[in-house]
C-alpha positions in Angstrom: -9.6 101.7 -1.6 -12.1 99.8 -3.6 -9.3 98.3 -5.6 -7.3 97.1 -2.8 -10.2 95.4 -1.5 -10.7 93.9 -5.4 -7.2 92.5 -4.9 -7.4 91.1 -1.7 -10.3 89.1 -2.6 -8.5 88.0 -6.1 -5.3 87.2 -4.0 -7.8 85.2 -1.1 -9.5 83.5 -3.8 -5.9 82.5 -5.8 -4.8 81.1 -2.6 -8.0 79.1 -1.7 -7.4 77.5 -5.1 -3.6 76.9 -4.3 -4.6 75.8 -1.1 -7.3 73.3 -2.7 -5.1 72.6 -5.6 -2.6 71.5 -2.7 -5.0 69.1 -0.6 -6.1 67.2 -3.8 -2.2 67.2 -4.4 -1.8 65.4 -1.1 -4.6 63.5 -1.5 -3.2 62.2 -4.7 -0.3 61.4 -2.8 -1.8 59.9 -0.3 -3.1 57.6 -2.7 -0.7 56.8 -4.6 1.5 56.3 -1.5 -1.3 53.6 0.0 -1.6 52.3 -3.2 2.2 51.7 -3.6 2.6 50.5 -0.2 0.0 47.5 -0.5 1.0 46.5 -3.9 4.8 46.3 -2.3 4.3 44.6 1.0 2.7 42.0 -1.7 6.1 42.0 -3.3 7.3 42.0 -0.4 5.1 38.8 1.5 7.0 35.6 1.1 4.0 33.2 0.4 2.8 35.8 -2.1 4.8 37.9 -3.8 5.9 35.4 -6.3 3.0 34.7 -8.2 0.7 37.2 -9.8 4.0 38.7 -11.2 1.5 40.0 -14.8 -1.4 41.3 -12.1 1.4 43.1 -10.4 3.0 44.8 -12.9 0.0 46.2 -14.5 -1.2 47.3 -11.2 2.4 49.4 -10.7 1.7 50.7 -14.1 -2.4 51.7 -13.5 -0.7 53.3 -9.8 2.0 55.5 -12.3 -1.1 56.4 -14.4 -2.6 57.5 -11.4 0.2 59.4 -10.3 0.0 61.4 -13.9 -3.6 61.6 -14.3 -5.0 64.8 -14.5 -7.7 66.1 -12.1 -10.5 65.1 -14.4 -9.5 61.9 -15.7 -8.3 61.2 -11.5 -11.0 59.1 -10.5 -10.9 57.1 -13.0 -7.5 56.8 -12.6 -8.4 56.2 -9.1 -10.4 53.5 -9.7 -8.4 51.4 -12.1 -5.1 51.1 -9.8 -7.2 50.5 -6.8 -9.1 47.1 -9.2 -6.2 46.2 -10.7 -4.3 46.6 -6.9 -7.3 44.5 -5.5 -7.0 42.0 -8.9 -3.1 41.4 -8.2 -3.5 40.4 -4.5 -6.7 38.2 -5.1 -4.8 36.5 -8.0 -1.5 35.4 -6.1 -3.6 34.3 -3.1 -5.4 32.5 -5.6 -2.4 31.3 -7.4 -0.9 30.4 -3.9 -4.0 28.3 -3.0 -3.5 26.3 -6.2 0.3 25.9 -5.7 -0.9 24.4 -2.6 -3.8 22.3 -3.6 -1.2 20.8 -6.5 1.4 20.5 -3.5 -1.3 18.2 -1.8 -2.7 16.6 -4.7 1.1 15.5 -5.7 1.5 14.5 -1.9 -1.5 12.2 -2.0 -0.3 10.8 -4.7 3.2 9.7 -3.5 1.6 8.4 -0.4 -0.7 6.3 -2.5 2.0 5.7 -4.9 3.6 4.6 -1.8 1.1 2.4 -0.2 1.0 0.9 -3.6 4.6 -0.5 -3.5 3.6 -1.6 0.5 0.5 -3.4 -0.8 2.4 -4.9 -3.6 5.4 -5.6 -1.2 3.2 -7.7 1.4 1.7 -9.6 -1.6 5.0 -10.6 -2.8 5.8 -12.0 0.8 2.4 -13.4 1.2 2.9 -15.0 -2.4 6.7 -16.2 -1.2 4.9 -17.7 2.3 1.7 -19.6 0.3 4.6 -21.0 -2.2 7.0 -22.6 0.9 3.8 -23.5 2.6 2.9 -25.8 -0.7 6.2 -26.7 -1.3 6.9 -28.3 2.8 2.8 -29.3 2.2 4.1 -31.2 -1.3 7.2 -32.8 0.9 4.9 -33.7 3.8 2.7 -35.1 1.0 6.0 -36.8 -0.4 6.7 -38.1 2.9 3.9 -39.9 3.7 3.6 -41.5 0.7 7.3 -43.1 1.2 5.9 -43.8 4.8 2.9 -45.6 3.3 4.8 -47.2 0.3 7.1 -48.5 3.1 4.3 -49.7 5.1 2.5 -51.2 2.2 5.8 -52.6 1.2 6.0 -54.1 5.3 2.5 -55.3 5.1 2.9 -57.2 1.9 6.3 -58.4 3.3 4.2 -60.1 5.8 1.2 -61.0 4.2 3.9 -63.6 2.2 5.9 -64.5 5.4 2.5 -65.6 6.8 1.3 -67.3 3.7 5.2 -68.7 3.8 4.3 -70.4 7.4 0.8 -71.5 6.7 2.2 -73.5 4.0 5.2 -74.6 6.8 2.5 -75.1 9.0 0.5 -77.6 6.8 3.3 -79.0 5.5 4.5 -79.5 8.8 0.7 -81.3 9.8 0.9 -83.3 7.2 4.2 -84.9 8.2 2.8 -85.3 11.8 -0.4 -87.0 10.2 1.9 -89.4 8.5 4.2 -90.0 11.5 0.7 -90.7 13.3 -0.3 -93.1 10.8 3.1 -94.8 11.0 2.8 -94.8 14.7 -0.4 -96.6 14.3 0.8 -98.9 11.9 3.4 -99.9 14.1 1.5 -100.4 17.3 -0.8 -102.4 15.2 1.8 -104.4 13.6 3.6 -105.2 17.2 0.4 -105.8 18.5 -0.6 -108.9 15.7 2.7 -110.0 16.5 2.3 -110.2 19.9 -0.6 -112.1 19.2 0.7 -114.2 17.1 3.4 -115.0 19.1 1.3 -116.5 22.0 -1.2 -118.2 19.4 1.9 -120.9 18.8 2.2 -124.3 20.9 5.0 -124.4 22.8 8.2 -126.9 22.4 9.2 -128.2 25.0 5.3 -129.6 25.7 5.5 -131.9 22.9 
């Protein structure tokens, strides 16, 4: 009787350790599993799964160490995968972040590289609009310069036409004065002769 009872507690006793031995199995499992899961939907995520590829790989290998550690060295085990799990993720969101901050910086730079060429496109056309403004201002300049060449040219033109009839003019005076004085003359000498004429005797008184 005694040893019955000696075996039924050996055999209740093997199979609480079984039935421990299996909970820290599926634990283990259960770990592994979660572990696997998050380090594949990072695989898996479109924005992410393409970076990190070194972090990644040694986290599948620190989960398969896991997966093989023994009960002792476990939480250890444990440990590692779920840092270098952790380390993966942060490390392609961090690697995405810079993919994006490089996407933004070259983007900046074509728009400045851009606004450059606009800058230097409107200064061409305001250096093409100054240059036919001083070329029409050089053929206005042109212009009136003919304009006042031609005027000077008109002024001087009649500066001697009017010196041309002042010289007609007294030449013209003069020839008056000297038909005047011949006038004169005249009258004077038709006028002694008149005189003359009556200071004589008559002929048929004597």
């Amino acid at each position: 009787m005694f040893k019955k009872h000696r075996l039924s507690v050996i055999a209740i006793s093997l199979l609480a350790v079984f039935a421990s031995a299996a909970v820290q199995a599926r634990k283990d499992d259960m770990d592994v599993g979660r572990l696997t899961n998050t380090l594949n939907q990072l695989a898996a995520d479109p924005n992410l799964g393409t970076y990190a590829q070194a972090d990644q790989a040694l986290a599948r290998d620190a989960i398969s160490q896991l997966a093989q550690a023994s009960s002792h060295d476990r939480p250890h085990a444990l440990y590692i995968a779920q840092r270098r799990v952790d380390q993966a993720k942060a490390e392609a969101q961090l690697q995405a972040s810079q993919r994006q901050l490089n996407q933004a910086d070259q983007e900046n730079a074509q728009l400045q590289l851009e606004r450059s060429r606009i800058d230097a496109t409107a200064a061409q056309q305001q250096l093409d609009i100054q240059r036919m403004q001083y070329q029409l201002a050089q053929q206005e300049t042109q212009r009136l310069q003919a304009q006042g060449q031609a005027a000077a040219d008109q002024a001087a033109q009649a500066q001697a036409e009017a010196a041309q009839a002042r010289k007609l003019a007294a030449a013209q005076s003069k020839v008056a004065a000297a038909a005047r004085r011949q006038a004169e003359l005249a009258a004077k000498a038709a006028k002694a002769l008149r005189a003359q004429m009556q200071d004589q005797p008559s002929g048929g008184g004597k």
